[in-house]
C-alpha positions in Angstrom: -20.8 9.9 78.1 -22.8 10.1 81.3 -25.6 7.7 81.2 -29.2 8.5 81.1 -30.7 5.3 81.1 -32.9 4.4 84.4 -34.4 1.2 85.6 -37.2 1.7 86.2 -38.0 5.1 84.1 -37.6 8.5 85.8 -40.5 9.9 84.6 -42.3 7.9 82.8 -43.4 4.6 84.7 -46.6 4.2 83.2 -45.5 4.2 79.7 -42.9 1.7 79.9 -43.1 -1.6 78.0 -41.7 -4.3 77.4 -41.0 -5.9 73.7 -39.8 -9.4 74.2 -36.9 -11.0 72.5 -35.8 -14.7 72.1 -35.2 -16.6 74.8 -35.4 -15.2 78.4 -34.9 -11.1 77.3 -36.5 -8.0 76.5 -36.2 -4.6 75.0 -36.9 -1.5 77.3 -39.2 1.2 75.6 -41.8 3.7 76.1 -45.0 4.0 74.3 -47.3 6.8 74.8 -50.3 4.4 73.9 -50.5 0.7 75.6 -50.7 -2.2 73.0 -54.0 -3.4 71.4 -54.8 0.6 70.9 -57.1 0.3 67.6 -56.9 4.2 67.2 -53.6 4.2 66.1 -52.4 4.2 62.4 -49.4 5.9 62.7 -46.0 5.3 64.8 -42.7 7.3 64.8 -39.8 4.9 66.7 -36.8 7.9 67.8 -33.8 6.8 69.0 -32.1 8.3 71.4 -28.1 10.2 71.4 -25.1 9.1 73.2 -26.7 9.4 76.8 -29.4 7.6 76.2 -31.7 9.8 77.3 -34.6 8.0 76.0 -37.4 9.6 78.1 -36.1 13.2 76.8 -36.3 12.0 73.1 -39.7 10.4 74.0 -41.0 13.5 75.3 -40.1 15.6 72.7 -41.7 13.4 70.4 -44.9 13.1 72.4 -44.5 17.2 72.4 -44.0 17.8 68.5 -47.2 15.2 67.8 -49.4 17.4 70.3 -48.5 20.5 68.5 -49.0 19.0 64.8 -52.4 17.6 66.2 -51.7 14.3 65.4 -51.5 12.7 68.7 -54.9 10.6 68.9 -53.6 8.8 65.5 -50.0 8.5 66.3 -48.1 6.2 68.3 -44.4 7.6 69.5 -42.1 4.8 71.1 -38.8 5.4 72.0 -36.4 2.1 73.2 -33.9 2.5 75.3 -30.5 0.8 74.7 -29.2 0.3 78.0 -25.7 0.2 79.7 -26.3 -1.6 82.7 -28.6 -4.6 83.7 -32.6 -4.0 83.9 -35.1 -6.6 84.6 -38.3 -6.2 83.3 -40.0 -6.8 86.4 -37.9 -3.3 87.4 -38.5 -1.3 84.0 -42.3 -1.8 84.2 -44.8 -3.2 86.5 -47.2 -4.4 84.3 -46.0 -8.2 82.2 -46.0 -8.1 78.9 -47.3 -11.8 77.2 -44.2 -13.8 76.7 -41.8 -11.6 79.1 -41.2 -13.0 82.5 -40.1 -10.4 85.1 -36.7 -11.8 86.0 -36.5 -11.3 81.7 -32.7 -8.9 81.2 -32.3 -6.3 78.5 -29.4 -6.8 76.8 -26.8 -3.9 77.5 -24.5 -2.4 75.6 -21.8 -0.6 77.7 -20.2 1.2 74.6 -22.2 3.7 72.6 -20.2 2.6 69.5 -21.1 -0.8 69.9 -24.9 0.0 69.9 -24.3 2.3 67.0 -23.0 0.2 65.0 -25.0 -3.0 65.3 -22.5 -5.2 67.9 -23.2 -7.7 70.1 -24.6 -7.0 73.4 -22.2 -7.3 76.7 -22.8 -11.2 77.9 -22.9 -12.2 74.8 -24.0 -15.7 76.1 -26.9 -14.9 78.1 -28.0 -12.4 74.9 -27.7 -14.9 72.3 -25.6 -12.8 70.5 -28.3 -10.1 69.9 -27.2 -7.2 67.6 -28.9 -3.9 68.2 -30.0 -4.2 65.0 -32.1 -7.2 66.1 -33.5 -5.4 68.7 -34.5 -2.5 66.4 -36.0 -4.9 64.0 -38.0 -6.7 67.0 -39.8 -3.1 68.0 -41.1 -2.8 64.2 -42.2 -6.5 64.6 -43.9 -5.7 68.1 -45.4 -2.8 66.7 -47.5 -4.2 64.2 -48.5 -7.2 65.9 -50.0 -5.1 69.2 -51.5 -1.9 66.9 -53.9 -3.5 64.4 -55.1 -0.5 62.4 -51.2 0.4 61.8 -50.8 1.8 58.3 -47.1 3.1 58.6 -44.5 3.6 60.5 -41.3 6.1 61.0 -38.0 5.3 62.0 -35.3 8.4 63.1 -32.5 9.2 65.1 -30.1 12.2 66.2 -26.6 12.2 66.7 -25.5 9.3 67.9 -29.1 7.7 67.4 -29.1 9.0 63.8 -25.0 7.2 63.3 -27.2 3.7 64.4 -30.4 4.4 62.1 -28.2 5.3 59.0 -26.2 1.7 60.0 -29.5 -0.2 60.4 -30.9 1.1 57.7 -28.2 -0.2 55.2 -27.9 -3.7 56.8 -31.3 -4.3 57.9 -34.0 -6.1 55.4 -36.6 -3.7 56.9 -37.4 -0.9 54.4 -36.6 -2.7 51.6 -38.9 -1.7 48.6 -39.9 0.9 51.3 -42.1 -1.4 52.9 -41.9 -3.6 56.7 -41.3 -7.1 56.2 -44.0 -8.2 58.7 -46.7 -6.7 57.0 -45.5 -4.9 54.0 -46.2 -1.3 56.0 -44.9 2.1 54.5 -41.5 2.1 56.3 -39.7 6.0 56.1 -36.4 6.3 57.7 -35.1 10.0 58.9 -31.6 10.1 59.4 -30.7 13.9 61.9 -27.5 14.9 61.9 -25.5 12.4 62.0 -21.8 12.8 63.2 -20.3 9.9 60.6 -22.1 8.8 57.7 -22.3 5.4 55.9 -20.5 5.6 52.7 -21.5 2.6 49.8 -18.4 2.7 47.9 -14.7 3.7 48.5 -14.7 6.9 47.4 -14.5 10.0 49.7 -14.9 13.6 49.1 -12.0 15.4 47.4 -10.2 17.4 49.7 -11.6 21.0 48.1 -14.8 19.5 49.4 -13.7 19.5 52.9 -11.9 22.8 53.8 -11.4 23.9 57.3 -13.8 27.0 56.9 -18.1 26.5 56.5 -19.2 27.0 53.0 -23.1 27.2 54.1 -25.7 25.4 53.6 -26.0 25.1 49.7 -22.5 23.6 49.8 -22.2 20.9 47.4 -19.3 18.4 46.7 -19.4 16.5 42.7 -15.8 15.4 43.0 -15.1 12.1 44.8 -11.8 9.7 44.9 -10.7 6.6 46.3 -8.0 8.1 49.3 -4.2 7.8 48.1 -1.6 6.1 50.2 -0.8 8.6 53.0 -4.1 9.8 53.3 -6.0 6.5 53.9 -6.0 6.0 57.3 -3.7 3.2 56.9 -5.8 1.4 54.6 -8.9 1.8 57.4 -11.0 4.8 55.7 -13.4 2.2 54.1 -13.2 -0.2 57.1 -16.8 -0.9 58.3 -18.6 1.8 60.2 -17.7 4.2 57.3 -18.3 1.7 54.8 -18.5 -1.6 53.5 -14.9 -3.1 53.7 -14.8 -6.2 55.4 -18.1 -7.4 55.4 -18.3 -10.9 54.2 -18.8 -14.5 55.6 -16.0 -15.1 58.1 -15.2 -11.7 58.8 -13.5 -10.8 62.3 -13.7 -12.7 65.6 -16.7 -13.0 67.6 -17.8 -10.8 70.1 -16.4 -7.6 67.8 -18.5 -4.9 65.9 -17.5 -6.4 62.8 -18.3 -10.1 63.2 -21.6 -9.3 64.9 -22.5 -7.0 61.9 -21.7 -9.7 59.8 -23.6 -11.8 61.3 -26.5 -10.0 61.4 -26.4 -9.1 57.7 -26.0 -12.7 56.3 -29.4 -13.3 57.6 -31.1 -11.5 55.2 -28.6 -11.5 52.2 -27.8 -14.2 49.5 -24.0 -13.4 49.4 -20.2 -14.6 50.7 -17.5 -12.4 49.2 -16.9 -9.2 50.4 -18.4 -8.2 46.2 -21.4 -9.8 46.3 -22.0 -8.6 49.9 -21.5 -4.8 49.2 -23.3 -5.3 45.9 -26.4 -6.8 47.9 -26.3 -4.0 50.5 -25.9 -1.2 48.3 -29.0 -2.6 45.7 -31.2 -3.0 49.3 -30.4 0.2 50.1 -31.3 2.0 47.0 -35.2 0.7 47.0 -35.7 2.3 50.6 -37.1 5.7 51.9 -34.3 7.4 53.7 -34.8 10.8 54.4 -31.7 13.5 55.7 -31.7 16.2 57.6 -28.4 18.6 58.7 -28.8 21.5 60.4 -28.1 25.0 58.2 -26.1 26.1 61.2 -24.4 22.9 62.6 -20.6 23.7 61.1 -18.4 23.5 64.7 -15.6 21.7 63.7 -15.2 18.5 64.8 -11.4 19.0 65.9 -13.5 20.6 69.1 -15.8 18.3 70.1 -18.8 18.8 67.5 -18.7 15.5 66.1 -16.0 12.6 65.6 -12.4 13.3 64.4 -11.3 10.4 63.5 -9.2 9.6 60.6 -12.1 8.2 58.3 -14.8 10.6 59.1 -12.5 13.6 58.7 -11.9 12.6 55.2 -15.9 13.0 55.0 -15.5 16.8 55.9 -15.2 18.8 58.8 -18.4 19.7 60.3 -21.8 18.1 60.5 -23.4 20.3 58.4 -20.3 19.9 55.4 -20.1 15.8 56.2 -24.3 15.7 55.3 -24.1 17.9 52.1 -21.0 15.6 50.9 -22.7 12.4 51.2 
């Protein structure tokens, strides 16, 4: 993917913030109201696709507020999750309390390794941060720097929709639909996501997934465990598409897996790879996730319209078909 992110922001130099992070690091967003705003009681944090075009997602945020009418009350932030370093004496002029300018955004040079919660490059210097961790930061920042906040949003597209369906199993924010900080109405919106997170080893049949597009009233009630041969050699369930191999001592470090682990022990009583997908799914089932598929988003993935990849295929084959299976 050709890269979006700039440091410092293209367009959008006076709305650029910085939400510190432990130690000497920092998350890159844009805000289209500085902190300590006392009008605002609503924010909607979008995250960006596979570019990371940030400042497009922010504006058409910004855009859709203006037209509802709701901009004086709303707050739109959009982070950036860069691929290259970024001070935050370059992303914005103005210091935030707590960030010095030499600060560094963590990076993450792969898009699936934001997606999917890994560890930033420079693992070191990052303390091992999980883009997880630096989504759940924002929702802290937020309410600490708006005090008449009364809820908040979280969404994604695309590739930014793959990481918010990801976070949004793993993370404790949202649980009983609420923010842990301050117990805030917390909706999640998941937009057409390429893959989706399954909680259980079954798949669609394959009569759920035929090569042609069934519409958008399409609906799948028979499900099955893969059978040998059609299991992506064993890897269908493997964690991005589900919940195999998530338990204490999973993987190495510095992979997807092992820093998804990690992160996910935080918040979660639990050690065997049972109890762990038993925790997740029972989080998961007190939160407000909203989905949305387009009615007219059925290219097949086989071109280009989404992944191909053993697992996901067994999902369906279009974006439109994947969403009304899950």
């Amino acid at each position: 993917w050709y890269s979006l992110f700039w440091c410092p922001p293209h367009s959008h130099q006076k709305e650029a913030y910085q939400v510190p992070l432990p130690g000497n690091s920092f998350v890159p967003v844009l805000a289209s109201y500085p902190p300590g705003n006392e009008d605002i009681t609503q924010a909607i944090i979008v995250i960006h696709g596979a570019p990371r075009e940030a400042e497009g997602y922010f504006e058409s945020m910004v855009n859709t507020v203006h037209q509802q009418k709701r901009e004086d009350h709303t707050l739109v932030i959009a982070p950036a999750w860069a691929d290259k370093a970024c001070s935050a004496g370059d992303w914005s002029s103005g210091a935030e309390l707590g960030v010095s300018p030499d600060a560094q955004a963590p990076y993450w040079t792969s898009v699936q390794r934001w997606m999917y919660g890994g560890p930033a490059d420079l693992e070191d210097q990052h303390k091992g941060f999980s883009s997880f961790d630096v989504l759940d930061n924002v929702i802290d920042w937020i309410q600490l720097n708006y005090p008449h906040l009364r809820r908040v949003v979280v969404t994604g597209f695309s590739a930014g929709a793959q990481h918010v369906v990801r976070w949004a199993a793993m993370s404790p924010e949202g649980a009983s639909g609420v923010t842990r900080r301050r117990g805030l109405p917390l909706r999640i919106i998941v937009g057409a996501a390429s893959t989706m997170f399954y909680f259980s080893e079954e798949r669609p049949s394959s009569a759920c997934s035929p090569d042609v597009d069934q519409g958008q009233y399409w609906s799948c009630s028979n499900f099955s465990v893969p059978s040998i041969g059609q299991d992506c050699d064993s890897d269908w369930d493997r964690y991005g598409y589900g919940l195999d191999g998530l338990y204490k001592g999973a993987s190495t470090p510095g992979k997807i897996r092992y820093q998804a682990n990690r992160y996910l022990l935080k918040s979660i009583n639990a050690t065997s790879g049972s109890e762990v997908s038993k925790a997740v799914r029972d989080r998961w089932a007190t939160k407000d996730v909203r989905f949305l598929f387009g009615a007219r988003d059925t290219l097949h993935c086989s071109i280009g319209a989404c992944s191909a990849d053993c697992a996901p295929m067994l999902t369906g084959k279009n974006r439109l078909q994947r969403g009304l299976n899950f």
